[in-house]
Residue frames as qw, qx, qy, qz and C-alpha x, y, z in Angstrom:
[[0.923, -0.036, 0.378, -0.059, 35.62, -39.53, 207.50],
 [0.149, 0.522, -0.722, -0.429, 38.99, -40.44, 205.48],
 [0.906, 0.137, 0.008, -0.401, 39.24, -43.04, 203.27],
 [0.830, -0.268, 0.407, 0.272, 41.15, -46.30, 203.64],
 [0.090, -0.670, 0.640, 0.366, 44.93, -46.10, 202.34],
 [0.863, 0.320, -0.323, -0.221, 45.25, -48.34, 199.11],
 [0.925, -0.083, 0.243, 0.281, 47.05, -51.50, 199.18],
 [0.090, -0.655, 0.515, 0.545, 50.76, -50.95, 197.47],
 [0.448, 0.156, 0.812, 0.341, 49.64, -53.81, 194.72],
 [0.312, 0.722, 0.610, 0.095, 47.00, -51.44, 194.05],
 [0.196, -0.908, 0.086, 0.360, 49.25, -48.46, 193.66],
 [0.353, -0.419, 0.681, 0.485, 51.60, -50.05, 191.89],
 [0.390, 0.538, 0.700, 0.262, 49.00, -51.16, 188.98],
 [0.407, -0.711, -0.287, 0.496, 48.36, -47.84, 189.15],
 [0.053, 0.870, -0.238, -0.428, 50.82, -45.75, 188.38],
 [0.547, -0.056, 0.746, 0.375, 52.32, -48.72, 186.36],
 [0.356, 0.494, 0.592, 0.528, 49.84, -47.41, 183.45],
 [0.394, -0.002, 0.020, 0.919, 49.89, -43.95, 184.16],
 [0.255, -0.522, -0.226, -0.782, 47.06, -42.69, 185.82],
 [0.005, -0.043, 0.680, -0.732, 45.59, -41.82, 189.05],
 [0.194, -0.629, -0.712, -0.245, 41.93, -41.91, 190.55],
 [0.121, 0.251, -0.319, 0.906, 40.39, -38.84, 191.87],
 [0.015, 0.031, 0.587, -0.809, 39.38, -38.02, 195.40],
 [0.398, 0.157, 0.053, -0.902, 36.32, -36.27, 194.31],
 [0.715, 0.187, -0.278, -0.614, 34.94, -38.63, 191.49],
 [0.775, -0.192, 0.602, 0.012, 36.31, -41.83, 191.95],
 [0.792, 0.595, 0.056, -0.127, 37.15, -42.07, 188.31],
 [0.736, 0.096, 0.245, 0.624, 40.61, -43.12, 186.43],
 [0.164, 0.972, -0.027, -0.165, 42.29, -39.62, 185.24],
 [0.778, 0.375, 0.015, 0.504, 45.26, -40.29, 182.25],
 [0.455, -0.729, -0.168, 0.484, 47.61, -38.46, 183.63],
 [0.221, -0.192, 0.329, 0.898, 49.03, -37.02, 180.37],
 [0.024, -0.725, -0.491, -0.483, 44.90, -35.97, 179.13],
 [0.405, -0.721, -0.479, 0.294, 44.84, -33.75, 182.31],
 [0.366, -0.502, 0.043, 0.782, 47.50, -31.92, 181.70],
 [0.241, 0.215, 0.689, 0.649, 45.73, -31.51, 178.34],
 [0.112, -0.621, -0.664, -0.402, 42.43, -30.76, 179.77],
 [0.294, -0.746, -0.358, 0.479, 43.62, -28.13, 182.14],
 [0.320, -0.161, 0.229, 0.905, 45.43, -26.42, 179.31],
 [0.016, 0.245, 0.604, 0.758, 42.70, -26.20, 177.10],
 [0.342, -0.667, -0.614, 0.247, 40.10, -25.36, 180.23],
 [0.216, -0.673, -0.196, 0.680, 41.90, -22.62, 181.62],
 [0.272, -0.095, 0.487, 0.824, 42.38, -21.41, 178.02],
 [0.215, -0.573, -0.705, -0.359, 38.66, -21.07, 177.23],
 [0.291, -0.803, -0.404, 0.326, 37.89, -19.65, 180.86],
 [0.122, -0.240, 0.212, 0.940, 41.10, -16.54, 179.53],
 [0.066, -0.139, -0.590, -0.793, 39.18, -16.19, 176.37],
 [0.212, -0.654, -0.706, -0.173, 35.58, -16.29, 177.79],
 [0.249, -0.821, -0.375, 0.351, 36.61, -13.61, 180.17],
 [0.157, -0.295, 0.220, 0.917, 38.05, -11.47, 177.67],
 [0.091, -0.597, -0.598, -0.527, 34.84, -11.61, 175.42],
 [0.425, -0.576, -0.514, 0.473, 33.44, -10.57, 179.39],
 [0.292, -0.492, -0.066, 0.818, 35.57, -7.53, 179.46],
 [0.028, -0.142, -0.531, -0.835, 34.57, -6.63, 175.70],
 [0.239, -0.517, -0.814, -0.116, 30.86, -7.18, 176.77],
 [0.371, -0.709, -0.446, 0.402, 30.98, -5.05, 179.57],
 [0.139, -0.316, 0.186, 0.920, 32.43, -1.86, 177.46],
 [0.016, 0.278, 0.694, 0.664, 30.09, -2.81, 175.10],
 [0.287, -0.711, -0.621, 0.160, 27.12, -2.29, 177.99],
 [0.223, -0.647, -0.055, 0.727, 28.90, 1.34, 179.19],
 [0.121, -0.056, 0.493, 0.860, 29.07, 2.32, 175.44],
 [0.122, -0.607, -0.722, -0.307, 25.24, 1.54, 174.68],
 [0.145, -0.777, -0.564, 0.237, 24.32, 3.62, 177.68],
 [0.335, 0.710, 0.324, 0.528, 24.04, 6.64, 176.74],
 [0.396, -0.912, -0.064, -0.085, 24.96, 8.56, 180.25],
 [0.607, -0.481, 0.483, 0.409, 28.58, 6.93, 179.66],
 [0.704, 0.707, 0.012, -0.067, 29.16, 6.54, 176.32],
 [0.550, -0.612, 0.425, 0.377, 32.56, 5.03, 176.78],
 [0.551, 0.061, 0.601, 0.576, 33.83, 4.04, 173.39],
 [0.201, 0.516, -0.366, -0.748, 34.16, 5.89, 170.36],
 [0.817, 0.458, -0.144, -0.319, 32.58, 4.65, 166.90],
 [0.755, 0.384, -0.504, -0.167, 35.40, 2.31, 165.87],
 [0.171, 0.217, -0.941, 0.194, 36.45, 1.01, 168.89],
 [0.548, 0.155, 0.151, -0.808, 32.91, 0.32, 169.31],
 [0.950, 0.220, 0.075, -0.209, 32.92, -2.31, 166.68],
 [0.273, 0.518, -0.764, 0.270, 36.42, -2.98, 167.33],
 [0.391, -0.162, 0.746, -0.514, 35.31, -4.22, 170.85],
 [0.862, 0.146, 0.162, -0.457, 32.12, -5.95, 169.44],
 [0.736, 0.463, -0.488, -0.074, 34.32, -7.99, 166.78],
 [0.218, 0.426, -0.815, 0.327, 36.57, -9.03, 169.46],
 [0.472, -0.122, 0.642, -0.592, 33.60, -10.09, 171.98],
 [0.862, 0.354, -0.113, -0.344, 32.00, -11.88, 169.19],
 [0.656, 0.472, -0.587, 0.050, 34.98, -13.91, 168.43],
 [0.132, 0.437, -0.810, 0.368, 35.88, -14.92, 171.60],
 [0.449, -0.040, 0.427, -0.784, 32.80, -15.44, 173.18],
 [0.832, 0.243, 0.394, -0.306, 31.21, -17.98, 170.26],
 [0.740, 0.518, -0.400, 0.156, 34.42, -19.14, 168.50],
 [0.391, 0.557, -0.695, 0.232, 37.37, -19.41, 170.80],
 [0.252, -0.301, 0.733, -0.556, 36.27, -20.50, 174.31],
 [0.868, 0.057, 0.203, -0.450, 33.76, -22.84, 172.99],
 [0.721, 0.466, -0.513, 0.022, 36.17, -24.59, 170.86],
 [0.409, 0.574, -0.685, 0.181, 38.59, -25.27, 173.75],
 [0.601, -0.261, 0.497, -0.568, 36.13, -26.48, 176.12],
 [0.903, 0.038, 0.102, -0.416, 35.01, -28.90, 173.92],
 [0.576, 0.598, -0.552, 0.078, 38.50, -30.01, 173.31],
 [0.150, -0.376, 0.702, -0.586, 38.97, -30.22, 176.98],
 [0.761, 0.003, 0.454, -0.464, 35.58, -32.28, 177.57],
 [0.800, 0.458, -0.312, -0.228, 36.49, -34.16, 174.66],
 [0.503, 0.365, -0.658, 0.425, 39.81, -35.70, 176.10],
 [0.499, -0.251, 0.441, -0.702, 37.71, -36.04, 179.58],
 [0.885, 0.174, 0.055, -0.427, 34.90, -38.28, 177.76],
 [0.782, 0.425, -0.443, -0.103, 37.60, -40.33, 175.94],
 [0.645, 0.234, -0.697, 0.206, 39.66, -41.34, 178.57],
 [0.345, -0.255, 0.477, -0.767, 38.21, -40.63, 182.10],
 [0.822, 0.062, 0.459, -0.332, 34.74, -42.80, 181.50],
 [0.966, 0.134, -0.203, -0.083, 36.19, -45.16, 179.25],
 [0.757, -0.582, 0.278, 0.103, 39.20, -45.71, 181.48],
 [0.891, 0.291, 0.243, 0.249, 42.06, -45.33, 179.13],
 [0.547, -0.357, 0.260, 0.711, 45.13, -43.74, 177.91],
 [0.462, 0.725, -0.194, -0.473, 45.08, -40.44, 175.31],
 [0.822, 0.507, 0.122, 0.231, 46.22, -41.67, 171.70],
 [0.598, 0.437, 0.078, 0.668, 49.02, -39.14, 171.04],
 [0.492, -0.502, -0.092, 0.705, 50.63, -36.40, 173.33],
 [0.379, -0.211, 0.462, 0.773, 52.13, -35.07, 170.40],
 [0.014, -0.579, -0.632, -0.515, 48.73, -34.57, 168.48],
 [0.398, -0.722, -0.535, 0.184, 47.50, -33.12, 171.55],
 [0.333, -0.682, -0.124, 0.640, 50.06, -30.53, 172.10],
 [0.208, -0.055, 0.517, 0.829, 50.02, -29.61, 168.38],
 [0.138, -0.632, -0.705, -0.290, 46.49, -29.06, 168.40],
 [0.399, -0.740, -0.350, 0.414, 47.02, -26.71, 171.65],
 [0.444, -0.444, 0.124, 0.768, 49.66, -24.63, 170.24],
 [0.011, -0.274, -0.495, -0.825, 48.13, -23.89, 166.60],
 [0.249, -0.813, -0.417, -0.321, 44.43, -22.83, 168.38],
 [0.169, -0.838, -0.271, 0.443, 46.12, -20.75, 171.19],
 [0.425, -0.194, 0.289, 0.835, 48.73, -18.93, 168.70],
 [0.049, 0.399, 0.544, 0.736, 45.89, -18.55, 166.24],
 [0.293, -0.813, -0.501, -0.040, 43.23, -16.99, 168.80],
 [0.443, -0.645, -0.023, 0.623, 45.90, -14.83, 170.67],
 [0.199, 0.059, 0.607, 0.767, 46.88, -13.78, 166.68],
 [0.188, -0.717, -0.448, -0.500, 43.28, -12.41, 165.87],
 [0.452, -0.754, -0.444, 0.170, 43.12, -11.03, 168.91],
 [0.359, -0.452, 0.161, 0.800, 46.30, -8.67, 168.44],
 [0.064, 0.130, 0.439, 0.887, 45.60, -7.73, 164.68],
 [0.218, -0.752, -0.615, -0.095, 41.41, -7.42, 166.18],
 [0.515, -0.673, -0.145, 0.511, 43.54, -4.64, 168.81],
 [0.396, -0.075, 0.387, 0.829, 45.43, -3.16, 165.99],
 [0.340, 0.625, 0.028, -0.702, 42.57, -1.93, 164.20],
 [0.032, -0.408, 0.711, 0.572, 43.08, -4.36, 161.66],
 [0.148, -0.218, -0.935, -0.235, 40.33, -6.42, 161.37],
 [0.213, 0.096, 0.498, -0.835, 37.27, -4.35, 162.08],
 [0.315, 0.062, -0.400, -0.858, 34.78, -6.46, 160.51],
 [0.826, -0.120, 0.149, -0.530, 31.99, -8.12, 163.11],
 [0.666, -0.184, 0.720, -0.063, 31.72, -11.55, 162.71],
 [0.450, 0.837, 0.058, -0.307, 31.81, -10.64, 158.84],
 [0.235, -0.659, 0.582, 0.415, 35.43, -11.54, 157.89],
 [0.519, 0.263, 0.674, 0.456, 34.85, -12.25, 154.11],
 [0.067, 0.130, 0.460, 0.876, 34.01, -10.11, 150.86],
 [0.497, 0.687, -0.080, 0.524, 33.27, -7.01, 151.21],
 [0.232, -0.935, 0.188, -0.190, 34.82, -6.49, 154.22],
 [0.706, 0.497, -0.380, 0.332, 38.49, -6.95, 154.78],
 [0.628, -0.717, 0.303, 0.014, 40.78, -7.82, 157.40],
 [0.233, -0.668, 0.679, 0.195, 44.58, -8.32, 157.85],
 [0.760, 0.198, -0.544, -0.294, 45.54, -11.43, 156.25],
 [0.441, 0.087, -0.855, 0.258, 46.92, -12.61, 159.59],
 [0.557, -0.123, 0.241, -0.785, 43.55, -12.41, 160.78],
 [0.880, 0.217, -0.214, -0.364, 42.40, -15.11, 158.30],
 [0.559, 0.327, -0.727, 0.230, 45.80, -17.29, 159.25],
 [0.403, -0.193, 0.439, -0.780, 44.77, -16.43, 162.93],
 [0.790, 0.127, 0.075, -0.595, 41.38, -18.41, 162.20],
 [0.875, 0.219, -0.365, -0.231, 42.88, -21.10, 160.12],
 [0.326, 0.207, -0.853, 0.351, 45.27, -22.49, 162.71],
 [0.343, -0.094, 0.545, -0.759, 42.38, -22.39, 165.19],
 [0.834, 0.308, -0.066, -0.453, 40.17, -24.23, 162.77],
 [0.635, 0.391, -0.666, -0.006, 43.26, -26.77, 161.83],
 [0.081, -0.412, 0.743, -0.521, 43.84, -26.86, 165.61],
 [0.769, 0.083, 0.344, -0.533, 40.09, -28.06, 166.42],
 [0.842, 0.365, -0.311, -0.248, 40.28, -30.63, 163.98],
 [0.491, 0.227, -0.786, 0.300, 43.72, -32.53, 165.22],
 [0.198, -0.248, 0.654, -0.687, 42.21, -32.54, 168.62],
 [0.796, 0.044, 0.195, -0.572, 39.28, -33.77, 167.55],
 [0.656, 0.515, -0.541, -0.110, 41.32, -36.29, 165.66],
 [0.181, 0.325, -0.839, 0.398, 43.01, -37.56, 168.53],
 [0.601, -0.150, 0.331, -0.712, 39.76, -38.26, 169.98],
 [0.823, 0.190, -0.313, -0.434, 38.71, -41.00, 167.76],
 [0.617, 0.357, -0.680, 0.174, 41.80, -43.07, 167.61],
 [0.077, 0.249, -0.784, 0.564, 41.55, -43.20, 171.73],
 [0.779, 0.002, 0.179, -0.600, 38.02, -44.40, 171.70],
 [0.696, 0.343, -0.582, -0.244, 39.63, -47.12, 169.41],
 [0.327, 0.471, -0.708, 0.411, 42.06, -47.60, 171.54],
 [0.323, -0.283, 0.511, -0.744, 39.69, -48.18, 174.22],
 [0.868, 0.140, -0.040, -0.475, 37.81, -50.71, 172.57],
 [0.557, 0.467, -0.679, 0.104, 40.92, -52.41, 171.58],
 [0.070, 0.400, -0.757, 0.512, 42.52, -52.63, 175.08],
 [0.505, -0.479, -0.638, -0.329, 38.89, -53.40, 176.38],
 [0.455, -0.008, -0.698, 0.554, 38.96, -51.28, 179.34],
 [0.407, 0.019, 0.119, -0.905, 35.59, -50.19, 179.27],
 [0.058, -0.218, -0.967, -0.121, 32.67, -52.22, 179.83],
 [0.362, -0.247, -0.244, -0.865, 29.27, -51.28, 178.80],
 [0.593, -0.179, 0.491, -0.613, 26.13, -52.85, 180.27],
 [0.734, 0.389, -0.488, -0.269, 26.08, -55.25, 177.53],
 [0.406, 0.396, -0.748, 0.345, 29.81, -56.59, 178.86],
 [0.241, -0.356, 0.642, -0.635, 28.69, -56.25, 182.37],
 [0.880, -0.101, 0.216, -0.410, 26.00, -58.92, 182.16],
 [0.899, 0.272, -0.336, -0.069, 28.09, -61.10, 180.31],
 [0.065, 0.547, -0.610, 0.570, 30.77, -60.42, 182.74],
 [0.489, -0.321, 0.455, -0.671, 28.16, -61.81, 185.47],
 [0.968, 0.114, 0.097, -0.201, 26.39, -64.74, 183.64],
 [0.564, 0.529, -0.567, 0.285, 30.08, -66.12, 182.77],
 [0.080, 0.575, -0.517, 0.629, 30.61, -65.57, 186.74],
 [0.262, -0.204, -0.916, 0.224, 28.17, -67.96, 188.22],
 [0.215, 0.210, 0.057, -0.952, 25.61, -65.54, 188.02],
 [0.688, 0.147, -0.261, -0.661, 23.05, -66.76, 185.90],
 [0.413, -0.158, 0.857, -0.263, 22.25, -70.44, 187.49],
 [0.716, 0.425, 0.435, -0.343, 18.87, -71.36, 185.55],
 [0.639, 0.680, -0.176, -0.313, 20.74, -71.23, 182.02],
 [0.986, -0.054, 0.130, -0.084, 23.33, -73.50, 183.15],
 [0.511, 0.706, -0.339, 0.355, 26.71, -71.79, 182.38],
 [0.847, -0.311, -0.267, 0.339, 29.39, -73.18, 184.25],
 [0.286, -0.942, 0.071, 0.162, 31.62, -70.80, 186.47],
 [0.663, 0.616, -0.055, 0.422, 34.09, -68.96, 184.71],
 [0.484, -0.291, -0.158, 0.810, 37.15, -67.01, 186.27],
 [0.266, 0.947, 0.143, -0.113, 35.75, -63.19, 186.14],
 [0.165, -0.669, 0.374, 0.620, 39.35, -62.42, 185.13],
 [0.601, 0.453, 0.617, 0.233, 37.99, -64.06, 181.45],
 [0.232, 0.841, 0.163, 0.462, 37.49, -60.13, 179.82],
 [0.174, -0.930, 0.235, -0.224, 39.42, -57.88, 182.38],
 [0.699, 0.237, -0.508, 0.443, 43.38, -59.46, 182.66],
 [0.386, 0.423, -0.493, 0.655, 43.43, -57.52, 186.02],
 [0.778, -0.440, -0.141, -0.426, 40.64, -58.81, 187.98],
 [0.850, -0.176, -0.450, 0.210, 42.77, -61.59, 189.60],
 [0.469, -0.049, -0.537, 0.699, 44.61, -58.88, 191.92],
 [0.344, -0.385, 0.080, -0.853, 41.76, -57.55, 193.42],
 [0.752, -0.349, -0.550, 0.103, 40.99, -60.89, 195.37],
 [0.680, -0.092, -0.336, 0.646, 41.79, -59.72, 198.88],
 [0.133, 0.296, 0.162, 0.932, 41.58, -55.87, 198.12],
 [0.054, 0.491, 0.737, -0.462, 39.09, -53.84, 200.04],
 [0.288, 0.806, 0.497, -0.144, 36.06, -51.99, 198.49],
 [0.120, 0.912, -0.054, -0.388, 38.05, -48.69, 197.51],
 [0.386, -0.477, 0.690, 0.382, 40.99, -50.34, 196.41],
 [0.423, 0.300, 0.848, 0.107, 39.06, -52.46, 194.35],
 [0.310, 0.770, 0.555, -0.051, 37.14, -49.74, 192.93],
 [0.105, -0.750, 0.423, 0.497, 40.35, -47.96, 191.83],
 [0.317, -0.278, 0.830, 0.366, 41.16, -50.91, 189.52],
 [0.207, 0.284, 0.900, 0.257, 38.02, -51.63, 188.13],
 [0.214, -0.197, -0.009, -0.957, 35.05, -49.09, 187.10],
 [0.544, -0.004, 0.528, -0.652, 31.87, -48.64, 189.10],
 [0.664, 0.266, -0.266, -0.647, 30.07, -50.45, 186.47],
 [0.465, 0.215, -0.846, 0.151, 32.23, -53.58, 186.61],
 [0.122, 0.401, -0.541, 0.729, 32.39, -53.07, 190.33],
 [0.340, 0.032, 0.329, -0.881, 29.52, -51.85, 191.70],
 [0.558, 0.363, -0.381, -0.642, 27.09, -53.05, 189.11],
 [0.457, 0.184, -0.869, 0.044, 28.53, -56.81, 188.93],
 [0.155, 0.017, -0.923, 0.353, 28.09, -57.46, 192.57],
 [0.423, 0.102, 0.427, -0.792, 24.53, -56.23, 193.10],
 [0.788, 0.189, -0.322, -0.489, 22.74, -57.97, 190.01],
 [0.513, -0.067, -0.804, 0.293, 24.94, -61.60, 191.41],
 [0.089, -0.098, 0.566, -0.814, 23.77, -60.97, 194.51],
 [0.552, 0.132, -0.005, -0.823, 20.30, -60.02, 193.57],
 [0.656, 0.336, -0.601, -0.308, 20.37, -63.14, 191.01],
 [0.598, -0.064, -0.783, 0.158, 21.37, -66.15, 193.46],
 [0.323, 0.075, 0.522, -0.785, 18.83, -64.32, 196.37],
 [0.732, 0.372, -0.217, -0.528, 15.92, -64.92, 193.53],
 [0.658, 0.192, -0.726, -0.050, 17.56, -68.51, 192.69],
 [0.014, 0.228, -0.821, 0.523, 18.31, -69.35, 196.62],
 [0.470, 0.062, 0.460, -0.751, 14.39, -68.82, 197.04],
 [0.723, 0.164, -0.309, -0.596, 13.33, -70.32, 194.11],
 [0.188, 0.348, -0.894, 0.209, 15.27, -73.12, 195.30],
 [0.087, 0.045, 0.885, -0.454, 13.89, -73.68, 198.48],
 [0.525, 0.173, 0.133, -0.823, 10.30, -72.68, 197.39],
 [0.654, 0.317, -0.632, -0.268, 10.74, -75.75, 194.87],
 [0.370, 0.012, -0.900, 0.231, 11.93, -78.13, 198.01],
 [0.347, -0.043, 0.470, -0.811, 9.29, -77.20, 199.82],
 [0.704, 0.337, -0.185, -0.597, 6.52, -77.85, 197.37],
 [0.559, 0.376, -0.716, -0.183, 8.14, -81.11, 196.81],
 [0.038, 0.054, -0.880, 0.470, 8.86, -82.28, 200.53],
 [0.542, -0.027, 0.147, -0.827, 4.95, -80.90, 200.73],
 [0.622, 0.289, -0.473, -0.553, 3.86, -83.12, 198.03],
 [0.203, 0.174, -0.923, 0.276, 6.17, -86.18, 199.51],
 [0.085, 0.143, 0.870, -0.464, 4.16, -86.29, 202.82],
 [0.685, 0.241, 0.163, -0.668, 0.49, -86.20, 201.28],
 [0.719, 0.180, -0.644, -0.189, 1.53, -89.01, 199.38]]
């Protein structure tokens, strides 16, 4: 079953703010986080499967019918599977889900490229760095790398651009939550009722009908639009959400409605 071709109005909005919806989820995807959150994905998945390989020498060494490593590369390997395994690939996942969360479900635009790709480059240089002077024999010292055991100093520089890196990434996080709040292109469940009772939604309290383009400046060009189209422009929540509780809401009023003229007309003819 395909799905219906957008409208070109809804294309053009669109790519006008630089992002796309995808196939799979239906969600908004910034098109410059992606390229952010495949770097720092596939980076994690390298590094998880080099801990892997370290893991798996470590397993042939233990047994005792292979004994594949010698003593120090022994805890050579171990230092390196340790480090990669519950320091580097955890870090860049969460960098990667982190720049997902911020602008995927709250429909918005990263904060800063530039943070972004300076955050990439100091954690892979510094992980790929330990990882050569870990290879060298320089830094044989577990997950230990303070007093008394020594390693390289660009072990410890290694570590601290990976550690400076995590931080600006996480940095950039914030400021595009702001930014999301700012722009207001997320709407919580709060918004969404108010979104509805504003909309002629809520009848019994007496709020007069409001244009729904009141909180969302780009409701008015979805008049027209069909279901997907629509649900490119606006999240499910808005979307989806909006029209079932109206709906629901003036079914429940329609009845009370007539239940009320009934009861009345009832009343009428016994008088």
């Amino acid at each position: 079953m395909t799905t219906p071709a957008q409208p070109s109005s809804a294309r053009s909005i669109i790519a006008g703010i630089g992002r796309r919806i995808c196939d799979t989820t239906g969600l908004p995807v910034c098109l410059d986080a992606q390229r952010f959150i495949k770097l720092n994905a596939v980076a994690g998945v390298v590094f998880l499967l080099i801990g892997g390989i370290g893991a798996l020498l470590l397993a042939l060494t233990r047994w005792q019918a292979v004994h594949l490593l010698p003593v120090d590369w022994f805890y050579r390997i171990l230092t390196l599977h340790g480090i990669n395994m519950l320091i580097f690939w955890i870090l860049f996942f969460e960098i990667a889900i982190l720049y997902f969360c911020c602008t995927s479900l709250l429909n918005t635009k990263l904060f800063s490229t530039k943070l972004a790709w300076t955050a990439f480059l100091m954690m892979l240089g510094g992980a790929v760095m330990v990882d050569v002077v870990i290879m060298e024999g320089k830094a044989d010292v577990l997950m230990t790398s303070y007093l008394p055991l020594l390693a390289h100093p660009l072990f410890y520089l290694g570590i601290i651009l990976v550690a400076v890196g995590t931080l600006i990434g996480v940095f950039n996080y914030f400021p595009t939550l702001y930014k999301a709040k700012k722009e207001k292109n997320y709407h919580g469940l709060h918004s969404t009722r108010r979104l509805w009772r504003h909309s002629g939604g809520d009848h019994r309290r007496g709020h007069a009908p409001a244009r729904r383009d009141h909180y969302r400046a780009d409701v008015p060009s979805l008049d027209g639009l069909d279901r997907p189209a629509r649900s490119a422009l606006v999240s499910h929540d808005v979307v989806g959400t909006w029209a079932h509780v109206a709906a629901g809401q003036r079914l429940r009023d329609g009845l009370r409605l007539v239940s009320s003229r009934c009861h009345h007309d009832g009343r009428e003819a016994a008088q």
